[in-house]
C-alpha positions, -999 to 999 in steps of 0.1 A, spaced: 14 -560 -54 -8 -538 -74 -43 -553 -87 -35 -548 -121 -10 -577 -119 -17 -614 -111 10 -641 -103 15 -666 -123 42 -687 -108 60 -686 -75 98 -694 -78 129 -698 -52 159 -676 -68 187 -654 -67 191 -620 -77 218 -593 -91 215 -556 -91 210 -542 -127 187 -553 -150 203 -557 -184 167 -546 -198 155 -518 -180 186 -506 -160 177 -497 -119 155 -534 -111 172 -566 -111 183 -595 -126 174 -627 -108 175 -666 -120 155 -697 -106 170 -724 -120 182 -722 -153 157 -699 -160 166 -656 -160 140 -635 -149 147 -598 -157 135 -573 -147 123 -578 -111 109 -557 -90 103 -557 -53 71 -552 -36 56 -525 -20 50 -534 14 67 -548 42 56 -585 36 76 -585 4 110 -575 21 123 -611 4 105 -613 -25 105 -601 -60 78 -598 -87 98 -605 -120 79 -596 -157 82 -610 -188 76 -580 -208 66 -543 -203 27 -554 -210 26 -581 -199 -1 -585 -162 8 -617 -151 42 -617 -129 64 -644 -114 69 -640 -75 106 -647 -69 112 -653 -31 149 -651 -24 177 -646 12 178 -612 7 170 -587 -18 205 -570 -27 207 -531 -23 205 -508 -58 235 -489 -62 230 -447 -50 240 -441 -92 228 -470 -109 207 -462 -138 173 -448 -133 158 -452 -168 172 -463 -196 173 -445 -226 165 -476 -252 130 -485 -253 123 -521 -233 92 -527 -253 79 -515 -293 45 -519 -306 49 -516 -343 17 -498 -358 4 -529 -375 4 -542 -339 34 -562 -335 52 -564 -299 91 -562 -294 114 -571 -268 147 -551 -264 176 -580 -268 193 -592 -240 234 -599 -242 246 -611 -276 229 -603 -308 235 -604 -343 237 -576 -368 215 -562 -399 229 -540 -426 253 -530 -403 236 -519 -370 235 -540 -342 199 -562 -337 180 -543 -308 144 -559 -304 130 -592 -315 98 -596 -326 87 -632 -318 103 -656 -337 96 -640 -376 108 -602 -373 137 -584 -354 144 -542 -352 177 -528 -358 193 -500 -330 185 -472 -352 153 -454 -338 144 -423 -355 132 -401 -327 105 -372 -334 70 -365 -335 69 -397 -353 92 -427 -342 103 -455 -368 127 -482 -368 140 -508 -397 126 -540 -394 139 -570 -408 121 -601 -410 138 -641 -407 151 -655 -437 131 -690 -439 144 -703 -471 177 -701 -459 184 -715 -425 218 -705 -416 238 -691 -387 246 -669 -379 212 -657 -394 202 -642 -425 178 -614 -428 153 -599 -455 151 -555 -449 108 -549 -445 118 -514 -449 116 -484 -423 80 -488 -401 63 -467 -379 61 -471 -341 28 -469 -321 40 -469 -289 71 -478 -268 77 -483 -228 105 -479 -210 111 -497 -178 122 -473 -144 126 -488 -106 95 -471 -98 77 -494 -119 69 -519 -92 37 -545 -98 
């Protein structure tokens, strides 16, 4: 594991091929918790174990050891072509959704921000990237939930996750 990364919790799991966020890693659970994506190490000590992140910034890892570490299919998906992580300009960090999520103004919910803001699917790609951000409507709990439009807002940076990216 590179020194950039520390663990922060070793775990007994299971894992799948495919990462439903980043594409060619895996999706592993311990528990009834799902850690995705996972990577495996580099070196011949970590031929049963996986280092699992919670985000694309994130430098703390969870080491999954599991039977067997199941084989990546010759065509799965290298890289994705959705961003796994945002960084709004004023700062604010985004997590690409994972299975269900709701809709805003139409377009399908793609990030969540926390628990206050969420991004709709609808990057605009260029020189400059944007995105429509929506924030949680507080004064009216409801489900499914309600949303108030913040408007179109730049993006400062975004990461997409690859197999090669291995802690």
């Amino acid at each position: 594991m590179s020194a950039a990364f520390s663990v922060s919790a070793r775990r007994t799991g299971s894992c799948l091929p495919g990462s439903e966020a980043i594409g060619a890693a895996y999706r592993c659970s311990s528990k009834s918790t799902i850690l995705d994506p996972c990577f495996p190490g580099r070196d011949a000590r970590d031929r049963s174990r996986l280092y699992c992140l919670a985000a694309p910034y994130a430098h703390r890892v969870v080491a999954l050891s599991v039977r067997q570490i199941p084989k990546l299919p010759a065509d799965a998906e290298l890289e994705r072509k959705t961003p796994w992580g945002i960084q709004l300009a004023d700062g604010t960090r985004c997590l690409v959704v994972q299975g269900a999520a709701g809709m805003v103004d139409g377009k399908p919910v793609g990030w969540t921000c926390g628990h206050t803001r969420v991004l709709a699917r609808d990057l605009k790609r260029g020189r400059r990237w944007s995105v429509f951000v929506y924030a949680y409507r507080t004064d009216k709990p409801s489900y499914p939930r309600q949303y108030r439009p913040l408007g179109r807002r730049a993006i400062a940076r975004v990461w997409f996750g690859t197999a090669a990216r291995t802690p």
